[in-house]
N, C-alpha and C positions, 0 to 999 in steps of 0.2 A: 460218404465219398463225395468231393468234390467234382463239379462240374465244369470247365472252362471250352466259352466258344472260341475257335481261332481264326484267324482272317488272314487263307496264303493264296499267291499266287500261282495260275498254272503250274510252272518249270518248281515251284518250292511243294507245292502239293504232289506234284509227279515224284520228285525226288524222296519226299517221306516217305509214302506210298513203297515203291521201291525199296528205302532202305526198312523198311519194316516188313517187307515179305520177304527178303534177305537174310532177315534176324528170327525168322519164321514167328513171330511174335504183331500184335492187333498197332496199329498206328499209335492207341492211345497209348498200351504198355510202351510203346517206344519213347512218344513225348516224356512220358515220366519217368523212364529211364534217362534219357539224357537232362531233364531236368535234376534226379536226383545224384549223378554225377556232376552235373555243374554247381551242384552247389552242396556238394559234402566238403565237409571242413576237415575230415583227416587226409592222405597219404592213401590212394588205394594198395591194396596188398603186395600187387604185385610190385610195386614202388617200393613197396618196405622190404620188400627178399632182394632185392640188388644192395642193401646195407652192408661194406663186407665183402661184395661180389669179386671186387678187385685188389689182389694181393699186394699187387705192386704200385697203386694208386700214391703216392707220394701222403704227404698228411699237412696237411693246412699248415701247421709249423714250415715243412719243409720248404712248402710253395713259397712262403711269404719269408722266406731267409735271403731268398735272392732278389724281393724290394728295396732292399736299402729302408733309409730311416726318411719319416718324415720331417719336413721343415716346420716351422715354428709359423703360425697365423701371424698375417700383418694386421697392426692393429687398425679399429676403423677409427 
């Protein structure tokens, strides 16, 4: 396991502290909790159950019927 020193101020060390005894969980599981949220490359779960959610959601077709057409590039 890796080790990382971190350099916070007061009010950012106060505020970790807090949101980590909040999460009933140690400072460090929190850093690496929100590090491994910041930098997951999927869709968290719960993102991916709203797929669907809404019946009456129009559909990308629908939306884009009421744009009209594009114009044509002017040339450079």
């Amino acid at each position: 396991m890796s080790q990382l020193t971190l350099y916070l101020d007061a009010d950012t060390a106060a505020r970790l502290k807090d949101a980590a005894a909040s999460a009933g969980i140690s400072q460090s599981q929190w850093v690496a909790r929100l590090i491994r949220e910041r930098t997951d490359q999927e869709w968290p779960e719960a993102v991916k159950a709203l797929a669907g959610a809404w019946p009456d959601m129009p559909t990308a077709r629908e939306i884009r019927a009421a744009c009209g057409e594009d114009e044509e590039r002017e040339a450079l």
